[in-house]
mmCIF file of the N, C-alpha and C atoms, coordinates in Angstrom:
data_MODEL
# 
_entry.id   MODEL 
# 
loop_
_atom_site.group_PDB 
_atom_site.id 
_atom_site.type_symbol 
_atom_site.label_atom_id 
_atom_site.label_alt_id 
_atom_site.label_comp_id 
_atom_site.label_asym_id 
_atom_site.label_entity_id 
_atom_site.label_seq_id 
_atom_site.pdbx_PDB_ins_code 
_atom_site.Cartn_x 
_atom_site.Cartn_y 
_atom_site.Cartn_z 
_atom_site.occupancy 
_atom_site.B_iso_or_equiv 
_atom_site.pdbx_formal_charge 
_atom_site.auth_seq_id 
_atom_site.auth_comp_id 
_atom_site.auth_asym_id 
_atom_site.auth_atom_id 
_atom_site.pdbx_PDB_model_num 
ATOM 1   N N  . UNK A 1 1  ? 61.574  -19.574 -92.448  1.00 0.00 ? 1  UNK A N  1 
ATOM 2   C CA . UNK A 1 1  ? 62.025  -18.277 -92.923  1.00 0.00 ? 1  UNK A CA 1 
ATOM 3   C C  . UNK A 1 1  ? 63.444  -18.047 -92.412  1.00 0.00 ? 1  UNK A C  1 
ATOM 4   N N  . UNK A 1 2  ? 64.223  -17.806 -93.020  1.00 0.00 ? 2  UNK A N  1 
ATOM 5   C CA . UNK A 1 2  ? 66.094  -17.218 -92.616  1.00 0.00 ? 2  UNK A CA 1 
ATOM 6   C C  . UNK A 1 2  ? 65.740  -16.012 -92.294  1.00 0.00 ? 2  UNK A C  1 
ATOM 7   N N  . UNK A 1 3  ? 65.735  -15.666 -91.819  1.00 0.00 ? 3  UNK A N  1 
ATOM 8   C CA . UNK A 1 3  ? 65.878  -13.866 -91.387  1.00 0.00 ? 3  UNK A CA 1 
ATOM 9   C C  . UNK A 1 3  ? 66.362  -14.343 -89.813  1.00 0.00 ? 3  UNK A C  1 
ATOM 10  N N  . UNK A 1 4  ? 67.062  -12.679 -89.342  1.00 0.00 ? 4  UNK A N  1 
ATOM 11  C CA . UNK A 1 4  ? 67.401  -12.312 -87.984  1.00 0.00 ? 4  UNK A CA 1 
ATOM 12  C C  . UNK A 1 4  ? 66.551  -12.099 -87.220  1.00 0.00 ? 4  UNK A C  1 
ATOM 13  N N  . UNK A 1 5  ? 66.688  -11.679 -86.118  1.00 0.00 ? 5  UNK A N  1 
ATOM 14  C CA . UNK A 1 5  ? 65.166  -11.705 -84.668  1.00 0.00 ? 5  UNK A CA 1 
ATOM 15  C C  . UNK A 1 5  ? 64.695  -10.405 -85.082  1.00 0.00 ? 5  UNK A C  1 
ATOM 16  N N  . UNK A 1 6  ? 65.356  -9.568  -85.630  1.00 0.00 ? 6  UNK A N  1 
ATOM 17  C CA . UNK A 1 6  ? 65.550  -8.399  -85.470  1.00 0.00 ? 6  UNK A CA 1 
ATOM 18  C C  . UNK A 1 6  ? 63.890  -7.774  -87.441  1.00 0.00 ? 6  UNK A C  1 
ATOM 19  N N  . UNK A 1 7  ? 64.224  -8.495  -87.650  1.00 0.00 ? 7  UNK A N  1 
ATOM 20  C CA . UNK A 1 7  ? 63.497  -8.728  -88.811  1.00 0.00 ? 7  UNK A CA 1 
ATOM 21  C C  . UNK A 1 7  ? 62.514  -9.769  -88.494  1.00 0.00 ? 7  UNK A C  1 
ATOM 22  N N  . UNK A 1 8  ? 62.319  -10.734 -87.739  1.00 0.00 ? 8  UNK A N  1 
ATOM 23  C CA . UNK A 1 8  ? 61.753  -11.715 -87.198  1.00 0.00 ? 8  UNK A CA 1 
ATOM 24  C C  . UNK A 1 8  ? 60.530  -10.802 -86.275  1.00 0.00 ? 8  UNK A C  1 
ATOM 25  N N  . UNK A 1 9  ? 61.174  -10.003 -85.551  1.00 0.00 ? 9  UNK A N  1 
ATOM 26  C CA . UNK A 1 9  ? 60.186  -8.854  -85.067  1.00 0.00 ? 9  UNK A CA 1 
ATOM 27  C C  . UNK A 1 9  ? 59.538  -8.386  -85.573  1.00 0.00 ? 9  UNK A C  1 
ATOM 28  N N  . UNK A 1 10 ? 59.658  -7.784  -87.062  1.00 0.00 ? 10 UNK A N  1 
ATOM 29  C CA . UNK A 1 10 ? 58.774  -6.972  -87.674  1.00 0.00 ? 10 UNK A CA 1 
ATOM 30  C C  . UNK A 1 10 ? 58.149  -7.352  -88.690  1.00 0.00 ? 10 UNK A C  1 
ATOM 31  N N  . UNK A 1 11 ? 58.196  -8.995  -88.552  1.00 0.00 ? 11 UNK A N  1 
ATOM 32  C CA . UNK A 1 11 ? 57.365  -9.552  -89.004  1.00 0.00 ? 11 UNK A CA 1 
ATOM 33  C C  . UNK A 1 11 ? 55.849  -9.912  -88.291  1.00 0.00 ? 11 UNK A C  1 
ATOM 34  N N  . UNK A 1 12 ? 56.221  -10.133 -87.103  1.00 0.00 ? 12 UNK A N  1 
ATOM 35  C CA . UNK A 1 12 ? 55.937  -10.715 -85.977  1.00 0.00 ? 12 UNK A CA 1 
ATOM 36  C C  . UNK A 1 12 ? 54.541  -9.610  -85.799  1.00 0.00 ? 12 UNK A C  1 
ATOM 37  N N  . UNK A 1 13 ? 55.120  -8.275  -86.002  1.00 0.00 ? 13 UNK A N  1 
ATOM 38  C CA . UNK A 1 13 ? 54.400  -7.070  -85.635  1.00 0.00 ? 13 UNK A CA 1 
ATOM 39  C C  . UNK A 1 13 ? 53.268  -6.774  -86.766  1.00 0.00 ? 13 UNK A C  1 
ATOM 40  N N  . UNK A 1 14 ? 53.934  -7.166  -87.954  1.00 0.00 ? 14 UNK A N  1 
ATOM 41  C CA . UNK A 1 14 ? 52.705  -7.008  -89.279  1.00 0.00 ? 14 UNK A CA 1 
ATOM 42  C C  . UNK A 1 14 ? 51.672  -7.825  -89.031  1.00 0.00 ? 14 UNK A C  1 
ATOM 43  N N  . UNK A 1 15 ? 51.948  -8.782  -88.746  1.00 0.00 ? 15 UNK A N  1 
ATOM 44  C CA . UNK A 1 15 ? 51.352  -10.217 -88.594  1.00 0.00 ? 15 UNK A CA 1 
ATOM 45  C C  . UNK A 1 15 ? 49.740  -9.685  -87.308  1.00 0.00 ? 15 UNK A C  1 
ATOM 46  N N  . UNK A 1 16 ? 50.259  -8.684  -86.133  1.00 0.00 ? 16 UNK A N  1 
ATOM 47  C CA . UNK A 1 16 ? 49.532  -8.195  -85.446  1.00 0.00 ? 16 UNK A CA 1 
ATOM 48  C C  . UNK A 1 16 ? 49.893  -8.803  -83.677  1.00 0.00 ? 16 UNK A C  1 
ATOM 49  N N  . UNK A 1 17 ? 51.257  -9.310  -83.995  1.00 0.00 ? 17 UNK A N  1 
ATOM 50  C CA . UNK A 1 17 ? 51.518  -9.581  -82.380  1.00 0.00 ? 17 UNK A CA 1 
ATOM 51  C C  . UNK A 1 17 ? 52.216  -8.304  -81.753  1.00 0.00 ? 17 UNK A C  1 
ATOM 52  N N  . UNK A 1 18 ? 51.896  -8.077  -80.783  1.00 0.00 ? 18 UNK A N  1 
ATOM 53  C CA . UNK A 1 18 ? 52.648  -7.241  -79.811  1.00 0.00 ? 18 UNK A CA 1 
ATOM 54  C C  . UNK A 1 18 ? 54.097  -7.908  -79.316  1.00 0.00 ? 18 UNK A C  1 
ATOM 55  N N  . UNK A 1 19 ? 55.095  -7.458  -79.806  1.00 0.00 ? 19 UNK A N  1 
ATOM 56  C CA . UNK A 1 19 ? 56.489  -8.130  -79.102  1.00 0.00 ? 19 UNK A CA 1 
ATOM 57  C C  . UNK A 1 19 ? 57.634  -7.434  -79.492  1.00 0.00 ? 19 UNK A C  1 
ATOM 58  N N  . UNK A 1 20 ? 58.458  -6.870  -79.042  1.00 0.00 ? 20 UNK A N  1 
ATOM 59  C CA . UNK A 1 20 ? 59.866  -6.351  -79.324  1.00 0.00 ? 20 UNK A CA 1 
ATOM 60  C C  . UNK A 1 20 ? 60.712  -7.455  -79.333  1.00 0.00 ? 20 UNK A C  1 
ATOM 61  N N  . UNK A 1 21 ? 62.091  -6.889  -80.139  1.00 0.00 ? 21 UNK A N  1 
ATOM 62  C CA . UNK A 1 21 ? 63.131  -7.659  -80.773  1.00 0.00 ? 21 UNK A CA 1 
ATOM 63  C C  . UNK A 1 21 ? 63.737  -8.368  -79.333  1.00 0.00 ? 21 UNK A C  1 
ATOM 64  N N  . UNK A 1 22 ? 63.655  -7.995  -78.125  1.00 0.00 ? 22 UNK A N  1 
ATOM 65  C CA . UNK A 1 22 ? 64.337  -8.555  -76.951  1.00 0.00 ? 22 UNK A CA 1 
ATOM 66  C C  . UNK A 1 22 ? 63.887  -9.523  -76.777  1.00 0.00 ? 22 UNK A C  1 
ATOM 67  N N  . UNK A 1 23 ? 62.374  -9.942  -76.726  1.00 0.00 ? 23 UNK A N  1 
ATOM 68  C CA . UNK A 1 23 ? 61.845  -11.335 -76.354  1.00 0.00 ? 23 UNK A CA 1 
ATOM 69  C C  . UNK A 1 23 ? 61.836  -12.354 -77.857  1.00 0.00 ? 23 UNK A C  1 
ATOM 70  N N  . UNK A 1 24 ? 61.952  -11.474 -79.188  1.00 0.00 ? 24 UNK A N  1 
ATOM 71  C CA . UNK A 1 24 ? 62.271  -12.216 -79.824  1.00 0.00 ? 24 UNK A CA 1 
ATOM 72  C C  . UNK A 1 24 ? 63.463  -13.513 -80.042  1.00 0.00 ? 24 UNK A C  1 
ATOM 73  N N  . UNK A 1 25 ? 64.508  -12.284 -79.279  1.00 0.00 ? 25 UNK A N  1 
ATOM 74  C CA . UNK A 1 25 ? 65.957  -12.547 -79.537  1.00 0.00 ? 25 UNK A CA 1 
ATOM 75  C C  . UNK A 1 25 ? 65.815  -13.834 -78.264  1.00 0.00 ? 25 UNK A C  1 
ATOM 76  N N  . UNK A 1 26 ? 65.483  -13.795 -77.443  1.00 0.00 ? 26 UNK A N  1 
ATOM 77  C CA . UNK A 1 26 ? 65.429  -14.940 -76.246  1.00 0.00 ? 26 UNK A CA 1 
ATOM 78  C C  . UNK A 1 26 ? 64.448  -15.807 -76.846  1.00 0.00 ? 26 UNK A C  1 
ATOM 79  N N  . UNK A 1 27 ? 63.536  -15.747 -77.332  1.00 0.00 ? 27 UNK A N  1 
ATOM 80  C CA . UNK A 1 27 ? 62.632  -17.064 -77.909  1.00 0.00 ? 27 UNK A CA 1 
ATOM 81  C C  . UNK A 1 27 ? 63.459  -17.930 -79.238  1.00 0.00 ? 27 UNK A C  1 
ATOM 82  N N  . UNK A 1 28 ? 64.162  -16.961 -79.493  1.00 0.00 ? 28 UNK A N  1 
ATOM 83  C CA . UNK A 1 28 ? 64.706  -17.656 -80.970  1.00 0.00 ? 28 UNK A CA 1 
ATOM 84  C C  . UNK A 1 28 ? 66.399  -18.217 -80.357  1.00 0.00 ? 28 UNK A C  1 
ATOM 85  N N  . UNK A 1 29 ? 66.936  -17.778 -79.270  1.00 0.00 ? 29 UNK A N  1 
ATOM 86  C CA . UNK A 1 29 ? 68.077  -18.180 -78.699  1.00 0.00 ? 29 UNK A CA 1 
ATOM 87  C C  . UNK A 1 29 ? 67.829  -19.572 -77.770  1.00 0.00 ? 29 UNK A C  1 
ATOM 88  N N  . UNK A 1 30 ? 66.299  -19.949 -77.059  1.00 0.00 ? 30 UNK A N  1 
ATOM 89  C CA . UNK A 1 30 ? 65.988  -21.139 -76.399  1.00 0.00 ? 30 UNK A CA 1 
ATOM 90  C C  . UNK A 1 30 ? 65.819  -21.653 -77.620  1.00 0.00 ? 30 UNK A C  1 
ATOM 91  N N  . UNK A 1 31 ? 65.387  -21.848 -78.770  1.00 0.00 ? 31 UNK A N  1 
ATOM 92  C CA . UNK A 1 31 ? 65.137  -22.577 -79.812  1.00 0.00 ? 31 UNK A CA 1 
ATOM 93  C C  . UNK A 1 31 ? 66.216  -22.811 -80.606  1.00 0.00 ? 31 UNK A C  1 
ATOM 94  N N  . UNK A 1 32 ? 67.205  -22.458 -80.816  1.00 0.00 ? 32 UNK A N  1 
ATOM 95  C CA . UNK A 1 32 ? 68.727  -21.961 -81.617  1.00 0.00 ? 32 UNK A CA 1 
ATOM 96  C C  . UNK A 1 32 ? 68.014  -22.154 -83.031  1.00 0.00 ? 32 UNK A C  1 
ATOM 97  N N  . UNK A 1 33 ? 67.463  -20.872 -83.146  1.00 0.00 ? 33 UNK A N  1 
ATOM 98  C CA . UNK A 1 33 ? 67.244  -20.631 -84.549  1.00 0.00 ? 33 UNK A CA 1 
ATOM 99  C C  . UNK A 1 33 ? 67.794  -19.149 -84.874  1.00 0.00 ? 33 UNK A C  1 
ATOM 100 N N  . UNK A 1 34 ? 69.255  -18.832 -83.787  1.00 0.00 ? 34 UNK A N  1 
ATOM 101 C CA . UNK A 1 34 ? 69.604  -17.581 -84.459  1.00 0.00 ? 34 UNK A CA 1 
ATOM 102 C C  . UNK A 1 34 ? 70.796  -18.346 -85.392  1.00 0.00 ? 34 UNK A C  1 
ATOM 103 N N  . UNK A 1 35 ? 70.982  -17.033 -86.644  1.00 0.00 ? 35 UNK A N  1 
ATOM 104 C CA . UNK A 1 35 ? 72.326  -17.153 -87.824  1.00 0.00 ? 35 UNK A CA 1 
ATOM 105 C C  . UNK A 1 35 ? 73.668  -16.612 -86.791  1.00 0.00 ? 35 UNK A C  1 
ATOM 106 N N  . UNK A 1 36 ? 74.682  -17.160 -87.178  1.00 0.00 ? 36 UNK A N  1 
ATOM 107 C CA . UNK A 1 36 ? 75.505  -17.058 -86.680  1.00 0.00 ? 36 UNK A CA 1 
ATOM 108 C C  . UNK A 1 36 ? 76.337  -15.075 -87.462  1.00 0.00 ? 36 UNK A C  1 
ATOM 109 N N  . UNK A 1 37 ? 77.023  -14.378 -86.491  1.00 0.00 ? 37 UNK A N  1 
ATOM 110 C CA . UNK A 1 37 ? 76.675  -13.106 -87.210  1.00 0.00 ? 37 UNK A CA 1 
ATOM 111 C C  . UNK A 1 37 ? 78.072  -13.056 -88.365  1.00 0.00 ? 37 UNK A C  1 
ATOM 112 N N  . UNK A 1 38 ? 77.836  -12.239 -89.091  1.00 0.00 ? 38 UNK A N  1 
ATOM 113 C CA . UNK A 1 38 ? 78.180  -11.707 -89.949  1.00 0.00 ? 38 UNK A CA 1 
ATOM 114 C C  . UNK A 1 38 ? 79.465  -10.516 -90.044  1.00 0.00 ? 38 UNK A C  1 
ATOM 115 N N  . UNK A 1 39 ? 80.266  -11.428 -90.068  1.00 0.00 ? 39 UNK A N  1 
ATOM 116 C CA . UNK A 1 39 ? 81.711  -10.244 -89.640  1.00 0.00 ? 39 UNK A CA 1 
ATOM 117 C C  . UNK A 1 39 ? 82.335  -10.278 -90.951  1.00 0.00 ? 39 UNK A C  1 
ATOM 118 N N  . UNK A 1 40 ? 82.846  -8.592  -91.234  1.00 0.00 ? 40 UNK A N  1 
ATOM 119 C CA . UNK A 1 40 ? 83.312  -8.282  -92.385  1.00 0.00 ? 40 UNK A CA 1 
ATOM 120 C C  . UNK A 1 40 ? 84.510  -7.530  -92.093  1.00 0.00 ? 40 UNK A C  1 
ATOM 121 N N  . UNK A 1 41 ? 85.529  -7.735  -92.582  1.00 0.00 ? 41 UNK A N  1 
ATOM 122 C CA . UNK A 1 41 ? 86.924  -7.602  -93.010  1.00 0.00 ? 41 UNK A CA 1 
ATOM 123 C C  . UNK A 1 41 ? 87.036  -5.954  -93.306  1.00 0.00 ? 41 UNK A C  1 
ATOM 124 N N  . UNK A 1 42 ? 87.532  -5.197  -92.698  1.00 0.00 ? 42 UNK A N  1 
ATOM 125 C CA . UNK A 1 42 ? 87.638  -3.806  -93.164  1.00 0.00 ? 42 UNK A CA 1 
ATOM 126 C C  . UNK A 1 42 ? 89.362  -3.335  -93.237  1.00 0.00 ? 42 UNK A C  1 
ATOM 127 N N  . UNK A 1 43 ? 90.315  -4.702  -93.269  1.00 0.00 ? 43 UNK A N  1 
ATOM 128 C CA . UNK A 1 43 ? 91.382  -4.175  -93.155  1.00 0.00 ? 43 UNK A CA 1 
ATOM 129 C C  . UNK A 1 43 ? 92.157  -3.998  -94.460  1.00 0.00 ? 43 UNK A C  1 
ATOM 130 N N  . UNK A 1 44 ? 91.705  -3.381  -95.916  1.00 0.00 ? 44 UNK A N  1 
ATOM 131 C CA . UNK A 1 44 ? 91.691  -3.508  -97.111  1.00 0.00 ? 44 UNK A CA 1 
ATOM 132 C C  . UNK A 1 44 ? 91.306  -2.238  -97.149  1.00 0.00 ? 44 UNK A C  1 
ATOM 133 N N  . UNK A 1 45 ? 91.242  -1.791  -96.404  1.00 0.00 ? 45 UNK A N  1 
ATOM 134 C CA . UNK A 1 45 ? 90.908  0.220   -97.004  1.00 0.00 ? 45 UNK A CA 1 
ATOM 135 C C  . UNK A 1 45 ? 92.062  0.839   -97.415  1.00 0.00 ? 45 UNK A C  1 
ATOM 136 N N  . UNK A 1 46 ? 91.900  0.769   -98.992  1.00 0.00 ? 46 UNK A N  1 
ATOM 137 C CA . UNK A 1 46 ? 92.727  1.203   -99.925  1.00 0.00 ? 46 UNK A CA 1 
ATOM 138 C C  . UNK A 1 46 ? 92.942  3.032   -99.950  1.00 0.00 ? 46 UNK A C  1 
ATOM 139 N N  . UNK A 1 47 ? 92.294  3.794   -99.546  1.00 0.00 ? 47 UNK A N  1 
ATOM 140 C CA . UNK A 1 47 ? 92.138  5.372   -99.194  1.00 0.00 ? 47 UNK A CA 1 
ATOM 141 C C  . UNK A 1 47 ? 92.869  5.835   -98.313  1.00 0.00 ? 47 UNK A C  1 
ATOM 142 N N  . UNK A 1 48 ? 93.239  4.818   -97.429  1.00 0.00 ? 48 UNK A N  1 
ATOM 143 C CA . UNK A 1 48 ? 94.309  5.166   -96.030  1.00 0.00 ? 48 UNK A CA 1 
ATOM 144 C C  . UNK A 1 48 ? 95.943  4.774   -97.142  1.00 0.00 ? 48 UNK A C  1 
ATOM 145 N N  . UNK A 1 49 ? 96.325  4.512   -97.546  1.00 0.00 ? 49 UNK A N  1 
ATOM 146 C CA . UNK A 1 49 ? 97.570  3.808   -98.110  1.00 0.00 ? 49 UNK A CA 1 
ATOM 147 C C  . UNK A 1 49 ? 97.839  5.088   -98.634  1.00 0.00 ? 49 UNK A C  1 
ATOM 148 N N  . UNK A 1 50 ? 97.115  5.950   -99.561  1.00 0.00 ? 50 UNK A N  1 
ATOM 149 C CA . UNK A 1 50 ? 97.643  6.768   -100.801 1.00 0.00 ? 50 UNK A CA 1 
ATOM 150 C C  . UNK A 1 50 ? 97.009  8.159   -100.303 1.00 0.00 ? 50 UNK A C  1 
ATOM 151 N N  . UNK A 1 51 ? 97.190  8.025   -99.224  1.00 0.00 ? 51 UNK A N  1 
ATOM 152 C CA . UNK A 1 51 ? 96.187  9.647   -98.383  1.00 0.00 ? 51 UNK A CA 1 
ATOM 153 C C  . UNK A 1 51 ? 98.338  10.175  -98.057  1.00 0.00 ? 51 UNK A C  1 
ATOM 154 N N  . UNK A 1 52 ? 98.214  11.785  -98.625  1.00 0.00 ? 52 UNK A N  1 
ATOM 155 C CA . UNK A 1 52 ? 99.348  12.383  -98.255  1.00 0.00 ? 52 UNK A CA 1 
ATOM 156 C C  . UNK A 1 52 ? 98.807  13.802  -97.404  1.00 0.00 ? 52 UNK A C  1 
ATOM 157 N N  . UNK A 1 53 ? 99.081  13.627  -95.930  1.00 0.00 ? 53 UNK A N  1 
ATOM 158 C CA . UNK A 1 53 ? 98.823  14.857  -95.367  1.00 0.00 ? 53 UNK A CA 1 
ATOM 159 C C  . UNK A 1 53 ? 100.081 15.796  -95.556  1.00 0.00 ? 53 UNK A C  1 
ATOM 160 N N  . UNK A 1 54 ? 99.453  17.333  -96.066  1.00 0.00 ? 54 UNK A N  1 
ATOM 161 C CA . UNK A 1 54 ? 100.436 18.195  -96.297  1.00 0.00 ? 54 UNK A CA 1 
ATOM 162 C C  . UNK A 1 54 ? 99.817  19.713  -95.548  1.00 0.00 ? 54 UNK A C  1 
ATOM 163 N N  . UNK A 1 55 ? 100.839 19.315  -94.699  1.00 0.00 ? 55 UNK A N  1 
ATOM 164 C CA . UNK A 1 55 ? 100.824 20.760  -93.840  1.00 0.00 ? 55 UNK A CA 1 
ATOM 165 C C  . UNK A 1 55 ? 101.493 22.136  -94.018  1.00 0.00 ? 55 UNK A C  1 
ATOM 166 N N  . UNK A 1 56 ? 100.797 22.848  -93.298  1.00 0.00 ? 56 UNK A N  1 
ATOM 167 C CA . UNK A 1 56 ? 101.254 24.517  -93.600  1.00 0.00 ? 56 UNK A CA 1 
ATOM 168 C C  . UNK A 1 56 ? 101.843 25.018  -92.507  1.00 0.00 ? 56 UNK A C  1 
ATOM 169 N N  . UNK A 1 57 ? 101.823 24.408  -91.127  1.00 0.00 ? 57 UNK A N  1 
ATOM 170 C CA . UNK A 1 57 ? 103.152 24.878  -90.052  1.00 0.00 ? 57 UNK A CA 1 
ATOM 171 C C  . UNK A 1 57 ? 103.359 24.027  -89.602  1.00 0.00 ? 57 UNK A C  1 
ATOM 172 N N  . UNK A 1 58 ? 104.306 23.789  -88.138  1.00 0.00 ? 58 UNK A N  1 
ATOM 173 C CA . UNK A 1 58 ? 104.254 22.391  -87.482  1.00 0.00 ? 58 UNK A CA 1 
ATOM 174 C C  . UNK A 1 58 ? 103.569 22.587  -86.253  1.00 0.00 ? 58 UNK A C  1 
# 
């Protein structure tokens, strides 16, 4: 299964084991079956460029 520990947990929990995402995250880190994370680019925010602040005193 690809999923994160974090989802790996609440699988874990349907299933009927008792365990939080912390011992997940260490069982799946001795095994290296975590995804490497997911970093996203936010320096493209087009709303900051064409924003005109207009004030009424100084």
């Amino acid at each position: 299964m690809d999923c994160g520990y974090r989802m790996m947990s609440e699988y874990l929990k349907r299933e009927g084991y008792t365990i939080n995402h912390k011992k997940v995250y260490r069982i799946m880190k001795n095994a290296k079956l975590l995804q490497t994370r997911i970093t996203r680019d936010h320096s493209d925010k087009k709303y900051v460029k064409h924003r005109k602040v207009k004030t009424t005193r100084p």
